[in-house]
C-alpha positions as CSV (number, residue, x, y, z in Angstrom):
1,X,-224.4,-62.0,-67.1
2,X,-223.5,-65.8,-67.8
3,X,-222.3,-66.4,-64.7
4,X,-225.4,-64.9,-63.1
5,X,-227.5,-67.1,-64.6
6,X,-225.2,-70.1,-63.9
7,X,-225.8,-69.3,-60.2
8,X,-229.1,-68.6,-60.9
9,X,-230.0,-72.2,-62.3
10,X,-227.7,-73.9,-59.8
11,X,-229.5,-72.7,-57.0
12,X,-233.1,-73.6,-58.6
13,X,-232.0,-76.7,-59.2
14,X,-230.6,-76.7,-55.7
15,X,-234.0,-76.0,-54.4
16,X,-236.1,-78.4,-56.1
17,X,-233.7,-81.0,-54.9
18,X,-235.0,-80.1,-51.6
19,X,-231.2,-79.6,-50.6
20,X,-232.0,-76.0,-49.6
21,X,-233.4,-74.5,-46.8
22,X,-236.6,-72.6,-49.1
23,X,-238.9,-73.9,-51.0
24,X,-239.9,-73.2,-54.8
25,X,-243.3,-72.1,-53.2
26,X,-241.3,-69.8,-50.9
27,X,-239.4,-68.3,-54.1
28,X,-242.7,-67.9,-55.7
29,X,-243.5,-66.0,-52.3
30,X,-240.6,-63.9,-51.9
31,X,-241.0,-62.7,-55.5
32,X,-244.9,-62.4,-56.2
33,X,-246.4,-62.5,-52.9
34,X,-248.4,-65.1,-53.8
35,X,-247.8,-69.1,-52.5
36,X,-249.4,-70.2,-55.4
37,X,-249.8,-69.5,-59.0
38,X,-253.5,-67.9,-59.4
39,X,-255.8,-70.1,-61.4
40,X,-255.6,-67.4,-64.3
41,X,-252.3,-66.8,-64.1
42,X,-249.9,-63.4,-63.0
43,X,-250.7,-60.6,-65.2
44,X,-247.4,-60.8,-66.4
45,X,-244.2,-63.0,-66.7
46,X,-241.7,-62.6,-63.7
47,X,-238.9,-60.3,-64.6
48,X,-235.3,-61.6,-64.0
49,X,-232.6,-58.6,-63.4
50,X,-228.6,-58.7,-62.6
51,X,-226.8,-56.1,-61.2
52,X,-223.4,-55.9,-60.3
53,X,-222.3,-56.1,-56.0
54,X,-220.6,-52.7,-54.6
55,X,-219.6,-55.0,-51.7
56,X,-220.2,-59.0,-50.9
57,X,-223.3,-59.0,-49.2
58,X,-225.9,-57.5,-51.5
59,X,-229.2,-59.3,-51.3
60,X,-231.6,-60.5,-54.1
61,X,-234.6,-57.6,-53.9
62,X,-237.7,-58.0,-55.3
63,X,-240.6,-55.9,-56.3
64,X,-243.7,-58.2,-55.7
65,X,-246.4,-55.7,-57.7
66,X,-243.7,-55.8,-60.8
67,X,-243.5,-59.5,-60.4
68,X,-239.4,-58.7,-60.8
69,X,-236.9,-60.0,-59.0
70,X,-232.9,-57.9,-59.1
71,X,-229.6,-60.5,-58.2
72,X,-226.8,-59.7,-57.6
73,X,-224.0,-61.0,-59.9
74,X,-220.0,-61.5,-59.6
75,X,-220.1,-64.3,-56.9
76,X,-216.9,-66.3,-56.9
77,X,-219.1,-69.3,-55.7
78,X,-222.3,-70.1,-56.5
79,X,-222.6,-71.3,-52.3
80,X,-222.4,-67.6,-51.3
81,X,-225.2,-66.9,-53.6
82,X,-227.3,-69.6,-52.8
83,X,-226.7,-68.3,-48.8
84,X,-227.7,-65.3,-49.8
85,X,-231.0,-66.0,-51.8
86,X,-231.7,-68.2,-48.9
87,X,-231.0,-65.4,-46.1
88,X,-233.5,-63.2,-48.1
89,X,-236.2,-65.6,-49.0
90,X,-236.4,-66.8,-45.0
91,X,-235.7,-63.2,-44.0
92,X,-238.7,-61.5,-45.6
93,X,-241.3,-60.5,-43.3
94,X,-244.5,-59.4,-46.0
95,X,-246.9,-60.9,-46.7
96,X,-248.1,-62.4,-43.1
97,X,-244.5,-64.4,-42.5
98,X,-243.0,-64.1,-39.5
């Protein structure tokens, strides 16, 4: 799990940088639904889960009423995961994005 949460801050901090391709507004999306944090808040804290791949292109899946988000872990470089976050974040079609 170390090492999932290694690639899991790398890419954050990869996306604030603005070095990505998504946005930490468009994270916010992909997970909550929601481009902004409401004024009082999400009824809960986001929920952060690992599992571990069966092949090596599982996506990061979300479940925007749990306010959870499931990544994958056992990435040999932290670039593949970032690719993939990125291919599911810009790949998601709720929520009015096209």
């Amino acid at each position: 799990m170390v090492s999932a949460l290694f690639d899991l801050l790398s890419v954050l901090m990869y996306v604030a940088e603005s070095c990505a391709k998504v946005t930490l507004p468009d994270l916010l999306q992909f997970i909550t639904g929601a481009n902004e944090i409401p004024p009082l808040g999400f009824h809960k804290a986001i929920t952060i889960g690992f599992y571990d791949m069966i092949c090596q292109r599982h996506y990061p899946s979300v479940s925007t009423c749990d306010l959870a988000i499931q990544l994958p872990r056992g990435f040999q470089c932290p670039d593949t995961f970032a690719g993939l976050l990125e291919e599911a974040v810009l790949g998601a079609h709720g929520f009015g994005k096209c």
